[in-house]
N, C-alpha and C positions, 0 to 999 in steps of 0.2 A: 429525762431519758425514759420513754416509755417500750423501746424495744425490750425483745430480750435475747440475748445471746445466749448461744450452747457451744459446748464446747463435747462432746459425748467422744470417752474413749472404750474398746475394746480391744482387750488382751485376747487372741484368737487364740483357742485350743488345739491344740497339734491334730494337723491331718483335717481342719477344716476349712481352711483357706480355700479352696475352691467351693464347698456350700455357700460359705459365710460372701463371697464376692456376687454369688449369682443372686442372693438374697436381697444383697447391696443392688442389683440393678433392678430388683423389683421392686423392691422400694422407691429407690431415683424415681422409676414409671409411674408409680402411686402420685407421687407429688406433682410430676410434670401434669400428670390429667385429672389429677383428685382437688388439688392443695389450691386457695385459692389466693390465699394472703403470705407463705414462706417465701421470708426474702432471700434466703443463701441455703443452702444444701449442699454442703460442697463434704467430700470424702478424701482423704489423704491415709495412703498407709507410708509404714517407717521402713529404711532400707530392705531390710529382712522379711518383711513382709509378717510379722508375729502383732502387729500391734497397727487396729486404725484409729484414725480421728476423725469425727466426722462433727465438720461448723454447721452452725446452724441458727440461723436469726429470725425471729417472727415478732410483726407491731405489738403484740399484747399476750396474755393466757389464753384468750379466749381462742387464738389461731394456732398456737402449739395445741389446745385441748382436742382441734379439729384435725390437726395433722394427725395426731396418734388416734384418732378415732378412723381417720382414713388409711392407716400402716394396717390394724386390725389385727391379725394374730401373725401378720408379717412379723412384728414387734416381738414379739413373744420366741418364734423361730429364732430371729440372731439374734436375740439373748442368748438362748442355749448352747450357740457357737464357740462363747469367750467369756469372759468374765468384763463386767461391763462397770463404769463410773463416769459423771458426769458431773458439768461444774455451769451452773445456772448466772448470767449475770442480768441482773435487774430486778424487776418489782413483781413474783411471780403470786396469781390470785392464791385464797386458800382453796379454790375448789384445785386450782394446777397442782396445790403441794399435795393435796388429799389425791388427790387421781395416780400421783409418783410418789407415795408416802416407801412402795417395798424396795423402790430402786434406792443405790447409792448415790445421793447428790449433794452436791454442796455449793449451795445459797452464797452469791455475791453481789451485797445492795451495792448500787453505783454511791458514790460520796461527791465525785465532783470530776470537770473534764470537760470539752469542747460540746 
């Protein structure tokens, strides 16, 4: 299994749900016309609207390394919105974990599965 899945949560800071949404679709646009290789991009928030999730699948590091270089300080923006954590699944390069060394993530090597 050479993808890599994401799984990227953020806890939204009160009173910013409408930044943090508009920031979310400038983003999506980024990918739609930037991103060449992201297979899934998908956003989900929870009833309340306090907390989103956003999937995210790319064939290698080398295509997540090029999406965050295409977000640019998008990235940096909705972090400031929420408090942010993410959960990596697969075989990420070292230049991907040195690139997200400040973020909170946490590494899931695949073991076995279809």
């Amino acid at each position: 299994m050479s993808n890599l899945q994401i799984s990227a949560r953020f806890q939204i800071h009160n009173g910013k749900l409408e930044a943090f949404k508009k920031l979310a679709k400038e983003c999506l646009s980024v990918v739609k016309t930037k991103d060449k290789d992201t297979l899934q991009y998908d956003w989900y928030f929870d009833k309340e609207q306090t907390e989103c999730v956003l999937r995210e699948t790319y064939p290698d590091s080398n295509a997540l390394l090029a999406h965050l270089g295409n977000l640019g300080d998008l990235f940096g923006k909705i972090l400031s919105l929420g408090e942010f954590s993410a959960e990596v699944y697969g075989q990420p390069s070292e230049e991907l974990l040195n690139a997200t060394s400040g973020l909170k993530i946490k590494i899931y090597t695949f073991y076995q599965g279809l």
